[in-house]
N, C-alpha and C positions, 0 to 999 in steps of 0.2 A: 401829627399823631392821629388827630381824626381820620385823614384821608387816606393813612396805613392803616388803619382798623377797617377802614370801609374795603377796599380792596384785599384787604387779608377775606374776609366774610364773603364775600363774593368769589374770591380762589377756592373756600373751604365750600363752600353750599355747592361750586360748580362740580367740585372734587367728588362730592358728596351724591349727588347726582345722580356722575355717571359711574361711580361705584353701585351705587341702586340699582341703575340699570343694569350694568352688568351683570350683579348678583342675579337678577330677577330675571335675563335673558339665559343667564347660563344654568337656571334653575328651571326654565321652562322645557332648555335643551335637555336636560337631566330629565325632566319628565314626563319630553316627548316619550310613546309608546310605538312599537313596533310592534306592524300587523303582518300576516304573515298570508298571502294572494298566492293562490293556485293558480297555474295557467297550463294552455296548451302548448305541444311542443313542436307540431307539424301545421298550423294556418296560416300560414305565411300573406298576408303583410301585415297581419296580426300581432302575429307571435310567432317570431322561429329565431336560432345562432346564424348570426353574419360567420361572412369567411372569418372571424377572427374568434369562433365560437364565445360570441358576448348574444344574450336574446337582446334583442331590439324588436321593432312592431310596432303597429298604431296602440296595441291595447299598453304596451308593456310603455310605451315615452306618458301613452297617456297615466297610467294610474303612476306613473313617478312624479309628474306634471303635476298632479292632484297631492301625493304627499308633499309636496314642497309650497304648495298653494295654500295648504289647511297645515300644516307645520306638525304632521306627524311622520314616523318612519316606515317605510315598506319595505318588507323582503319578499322578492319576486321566487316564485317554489314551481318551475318548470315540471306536470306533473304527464301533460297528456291529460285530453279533455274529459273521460271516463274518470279518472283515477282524480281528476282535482273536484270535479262535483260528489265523488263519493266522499273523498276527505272531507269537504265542507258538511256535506248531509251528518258526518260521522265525525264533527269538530275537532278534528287534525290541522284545518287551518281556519281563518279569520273570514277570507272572501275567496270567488274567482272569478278572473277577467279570461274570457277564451271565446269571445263573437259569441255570447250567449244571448238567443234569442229570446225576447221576455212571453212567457206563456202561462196562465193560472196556474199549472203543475207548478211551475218553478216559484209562482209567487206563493202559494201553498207550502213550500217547503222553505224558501230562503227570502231573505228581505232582498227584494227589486231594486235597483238605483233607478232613475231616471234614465229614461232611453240616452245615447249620445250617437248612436250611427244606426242608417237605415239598410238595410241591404233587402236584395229579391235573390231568387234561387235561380240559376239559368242551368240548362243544359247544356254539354257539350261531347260534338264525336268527332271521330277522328276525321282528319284536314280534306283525306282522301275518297269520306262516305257521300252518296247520294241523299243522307237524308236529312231534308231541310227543315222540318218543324214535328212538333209531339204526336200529332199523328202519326207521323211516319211510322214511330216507334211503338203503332199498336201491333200486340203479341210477341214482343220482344224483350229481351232483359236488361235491365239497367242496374248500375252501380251506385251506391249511395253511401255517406261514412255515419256511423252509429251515430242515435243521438244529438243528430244535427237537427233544424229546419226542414232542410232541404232531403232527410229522410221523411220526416213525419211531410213533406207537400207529396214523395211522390208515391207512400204508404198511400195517403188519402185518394189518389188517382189510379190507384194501380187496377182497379175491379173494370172501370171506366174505357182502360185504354186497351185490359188482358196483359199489364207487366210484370215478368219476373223479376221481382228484387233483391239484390245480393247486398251486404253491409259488410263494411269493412273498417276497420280502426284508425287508420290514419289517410288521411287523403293521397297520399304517393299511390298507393295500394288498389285506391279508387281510378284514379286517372290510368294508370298502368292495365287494368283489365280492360280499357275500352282501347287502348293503345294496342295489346294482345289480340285484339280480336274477340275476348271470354263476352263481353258485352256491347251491345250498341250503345249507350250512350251512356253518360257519368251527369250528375245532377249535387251542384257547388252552390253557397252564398257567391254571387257575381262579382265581389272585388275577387274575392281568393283566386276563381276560375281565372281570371284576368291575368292575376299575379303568374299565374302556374302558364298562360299562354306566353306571356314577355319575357317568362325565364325561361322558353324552349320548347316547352309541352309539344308537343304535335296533336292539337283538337285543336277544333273551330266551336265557338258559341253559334246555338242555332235556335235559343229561344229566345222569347222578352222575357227582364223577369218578371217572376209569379211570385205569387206569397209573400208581399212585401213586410217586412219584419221591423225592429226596432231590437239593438244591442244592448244590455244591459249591465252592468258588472252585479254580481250575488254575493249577498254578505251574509253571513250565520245569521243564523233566526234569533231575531230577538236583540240582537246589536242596532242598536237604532242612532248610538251615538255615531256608529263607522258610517251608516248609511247617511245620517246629516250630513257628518262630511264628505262624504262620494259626492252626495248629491249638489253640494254647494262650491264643490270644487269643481264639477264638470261646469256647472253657469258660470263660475268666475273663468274658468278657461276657454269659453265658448263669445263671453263678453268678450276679453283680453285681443281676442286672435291668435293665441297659442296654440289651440283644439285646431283651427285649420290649417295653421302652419306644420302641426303634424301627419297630419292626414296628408296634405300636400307631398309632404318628404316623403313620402311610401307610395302615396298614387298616381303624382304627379296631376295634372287637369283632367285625371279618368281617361287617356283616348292609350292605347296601346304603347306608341311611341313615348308617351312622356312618362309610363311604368317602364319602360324599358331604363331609360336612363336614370329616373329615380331607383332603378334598383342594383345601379353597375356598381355604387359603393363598397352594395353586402354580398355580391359574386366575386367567385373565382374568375379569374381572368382566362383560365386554361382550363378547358372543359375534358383535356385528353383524361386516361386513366395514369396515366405516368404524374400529369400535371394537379387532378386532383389528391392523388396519393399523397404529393410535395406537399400539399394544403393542410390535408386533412390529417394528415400521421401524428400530427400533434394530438386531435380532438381523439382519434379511435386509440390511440395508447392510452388515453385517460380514462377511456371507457373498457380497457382491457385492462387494464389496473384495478376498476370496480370490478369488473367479473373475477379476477384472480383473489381478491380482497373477501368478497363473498364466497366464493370458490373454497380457498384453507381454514377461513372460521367457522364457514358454515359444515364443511368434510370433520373438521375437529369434533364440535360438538355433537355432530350426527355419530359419528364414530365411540363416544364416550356413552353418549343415548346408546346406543346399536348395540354396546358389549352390554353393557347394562340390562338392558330389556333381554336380550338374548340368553346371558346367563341366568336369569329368571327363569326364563321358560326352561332352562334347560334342568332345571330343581324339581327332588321329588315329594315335589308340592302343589296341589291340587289349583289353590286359589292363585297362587304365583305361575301357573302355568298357564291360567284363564285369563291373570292380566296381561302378559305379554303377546299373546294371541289376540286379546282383543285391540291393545294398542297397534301391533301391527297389521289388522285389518283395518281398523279405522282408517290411518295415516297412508298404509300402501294401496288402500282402497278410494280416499280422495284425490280428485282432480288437483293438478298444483296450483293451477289459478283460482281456483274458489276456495283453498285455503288460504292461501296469500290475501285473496279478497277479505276472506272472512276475521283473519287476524287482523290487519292492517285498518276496515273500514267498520267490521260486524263489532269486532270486543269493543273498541271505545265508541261505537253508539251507544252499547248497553251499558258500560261501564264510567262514560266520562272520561276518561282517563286515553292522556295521546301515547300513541304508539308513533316512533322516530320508521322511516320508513326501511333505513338499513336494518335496524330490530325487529319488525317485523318480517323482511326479508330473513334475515338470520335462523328465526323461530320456525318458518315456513319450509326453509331446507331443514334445519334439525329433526323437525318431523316428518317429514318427507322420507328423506333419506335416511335417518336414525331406522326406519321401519323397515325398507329393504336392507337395511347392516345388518339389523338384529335378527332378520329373517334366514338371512346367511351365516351369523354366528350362532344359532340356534340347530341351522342345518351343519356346520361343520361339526359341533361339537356332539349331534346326533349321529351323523357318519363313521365315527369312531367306534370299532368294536366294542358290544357291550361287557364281553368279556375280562378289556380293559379296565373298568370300575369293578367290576367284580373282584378280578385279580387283585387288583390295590384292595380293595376292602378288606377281604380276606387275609390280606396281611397286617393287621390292623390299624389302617388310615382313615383317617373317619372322612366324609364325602367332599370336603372343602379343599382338603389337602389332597384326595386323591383329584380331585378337578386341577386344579393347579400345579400339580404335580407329574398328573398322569395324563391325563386327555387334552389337555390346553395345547402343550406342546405339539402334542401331535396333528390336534383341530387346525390350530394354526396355520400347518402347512398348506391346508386346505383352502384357507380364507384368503391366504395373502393377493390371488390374482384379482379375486373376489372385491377387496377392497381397494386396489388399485383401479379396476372397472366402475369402481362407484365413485370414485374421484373424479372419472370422466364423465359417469351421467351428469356431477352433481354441478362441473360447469358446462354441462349443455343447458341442465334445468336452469341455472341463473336470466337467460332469456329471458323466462317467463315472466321474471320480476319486473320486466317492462310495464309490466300492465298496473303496477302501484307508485311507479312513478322512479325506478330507479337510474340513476344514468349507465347501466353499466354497456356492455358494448353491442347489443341489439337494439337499444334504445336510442346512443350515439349514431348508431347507424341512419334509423329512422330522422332523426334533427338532423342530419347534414343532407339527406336525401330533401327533405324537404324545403330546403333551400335551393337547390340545386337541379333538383327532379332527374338527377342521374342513379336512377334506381340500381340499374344492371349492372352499373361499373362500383359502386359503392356495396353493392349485396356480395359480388366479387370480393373485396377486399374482404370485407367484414366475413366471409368465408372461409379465406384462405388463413387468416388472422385464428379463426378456429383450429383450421384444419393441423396448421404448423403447428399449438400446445397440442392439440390429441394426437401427432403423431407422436411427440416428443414421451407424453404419458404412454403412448403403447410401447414403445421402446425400454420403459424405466418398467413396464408391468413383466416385460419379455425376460431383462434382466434380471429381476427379482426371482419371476420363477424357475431361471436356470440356477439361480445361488442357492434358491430353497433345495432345489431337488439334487442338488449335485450332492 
């Protein structure tokens, strides 16, 4: 009996245990947080989509490395390196990792991790130039990508050498003008430039580096808990040998050939245009799915704005005719990327409050486009003889019902080609929403180029993919207006 009471107590406390633990394990899982890390979408071996459009990169294994080290959750938020450090300046997300080099500016604005990689800035031009070091390139013009290092090293020299500076957004864009001929040389952090020569590039590296840096991940100011654990996770995986085991799988031992073959995993096998078409047709219909997505909510709601404001102005009403004039000066009078900028990154600075990037996008064409609809329905329903309202009045219709009655119809016919033409700007304008982080199919375009560095043949696609809906909408505009007028 004793010795079944002893072993019963010993089953129940073991029981007991690891019921505790559980609880306590599945309670901590429950309370892990997810943080939500901006990144780039073109640094490739950083951060870019493998052939199988998944991001992988040093930065991206590293900060998953790190939440699984310090046992919280990450959702990785591919934004492009402008658009992920305005989000974080304007608390849309948590951190960003994008080969950001640590600089007072940035420790002034965002909590610094500890450094975890070093890089230098080199030059490089094409395979075929005679010229062999920075001198060369005195009085000549070089490429640089916004916001980088390796801008701010060769702003600082440019007085020194006589160089014209050109910037550009994404590194394909960069490499390609010195490839063009537009520029002599393109100025890279030295792994990327590396990366961009073993996947094809046609440049030669012809400096040492310069402006030796240190990488840092940025966390929202004032989060000091997320920076603890950044920063204690990068020692624990730098201790471990996991931090070199990743670097490894991307750069291989640093020499050209061992980039080459550490990168055969995340290339296409078949560089033709046939061959990356097979590849990539998955990725750009996904990204042409966003554009069409954007494309009929944002036409909808512009369209509802458009009649709206338009029918305003078109009242004879003094102060309703000043609002609609001033609304559609505003909106048809800003640039589309500074409003995108300014909704997406300006309101929830001021306001605290996040904006989803598709919402913001949506708000940015509604206003946008809402301003030239209403500018067109203000002018159609001005085009109508004024005779027309007269006549209705005078028969006694009071002005609601002669509008509706009498003019609309007839405005109408006017409009219809009109807003079929705005359907088409409005998915040309979706483009620009690249710039806040959307994936839709200029953006797509961009991520697989950057993988790839087949600018020409993928700018191609990504063209013709345009070209084929806008012809398809001029056909349905052609159509319309022979049913109207028939």
């Amino acid at each position: 009996m004793k010795r079944n009471w002893f072993w019963t107590a010993v089953i129940t406390l073991f029981v007991g245990m690891v019921a505790l633990v559980t609880t306590q394990t599945s309670t901590v899982r429950a309370a892990a947080k997810t943080y939500t890390i901006g990144t780039d979408v073109t640094f490739a071996p950083f951060e870019f989509a493998n052939k199988d459009n998944k991001y992988v990169g040093i930065d991206i294994d590293l900060m998953h490395a790190i939440a699984k080290e310090e046992g919280f959750n990450v959702n990785i938020k591919p934004l492009g390196f402008n658009a992920a450090v305005q989000s974080l300046e304007a608390g849309q997300i948590d951190g960003t990792i994008a080969g950001m080099s640590i600089t007072p500016e940035r420790k002034a604005k965002f909590e610094m991790s500890d450094p975890y990689y070093t890089s230098g800035v080199v030059g490089a031009v094409k395979k075929n130039s005679t010229i062999k070091s920075l001198a060369d390139l005195r009085g000549k013009k070089v490429a640089v990508k916004t916001g980088t290092s390796s801008a701010d090293y060769i702003n600082s020299i440019k007085s020194k050498y006589n160089l014209t500076v050109v910037t550009f957004d994404d590194s394909n864009n960069v490499y390609q003008d010195v490839i063009t001929g537009n520029s002599a040389a393109c100025f890279e952090d030295q792994p990327v430039m590396q990366y961009g020569i073993a996947t094809g590039l046609a440049l030669k590296i012809v400096t040492k580096p310069a402006e030796s840096g240190s990488y840092g991940i940025a966390i929202k100011k004032g989060d000091k808990h997320l920076l603890n654990m950044v920063n204690d996770g990068i020692k624990k995986l730098k201790a471990n040998g996991k931090y070199d085991k990743i670097v490894a799988k991307y750069l291989g031992n640093g020499s050209t050939k061992s980039q080459e073959k550490a990168n055969k995993s995340t290339q296409e096998t078949n560089h033709s245009f046939l061959g990356l078409l097979k590849t990539n047709s998955g990725t750009l219909l996904q990204g042409l799915g966003e554009t069409l997505l954007l494309t009929i909510v944002a036409i909808l709601c512009a369209t509802i704005v458009g009649i709206l404001i338009g029918l305003l102005g078109a009242t004879p009403n003094k102060f309703a005719q000043g609002t609609a004039t001033t609304f559609i000066y505003i909106f048809r009078g800003l640039p589309l990327m500074v409003l995108a900028l300014f909704i997406y990154t300006g309101i929830p600075s001021l306001t605290g409050t996040k904006i989803p990037a598709f919402i913001a996008g949506i708000i940015t064409l509604t206003l946008n486009e809402g301003a030239y609809t209403a500018a067109f329905v203000k002018g159609g329903i001005e085009s109508v003889d004024n005779g027309q309202m007269e006549a209705a009045r005078s028969l006694g219709l009071p002005w609601s019902k002669a509008m509706r009655r009498v003019i609309l119809p007839q405005g109408i016919k006017i409009m219809i080609p009109s807003f079929i033409n705005q359907f088409i700007i409005t998915l040309k304008d979706t483009s620009i929403l690249s710039v806040i982080g959307l994936l839709e199919l200029t953006q797509t375009g961009k991520i697989i180029i950057a993988r790839n560095m087949e600018g020409f043949k993928i700018w191609t696609m990504v063209a013709l993919i345009y070209l084929i809906i806008i012809t398809v909408l001029t056909w349905l505009s052609n159509w319309v207006q022979k049913k109207v007028n028939a």
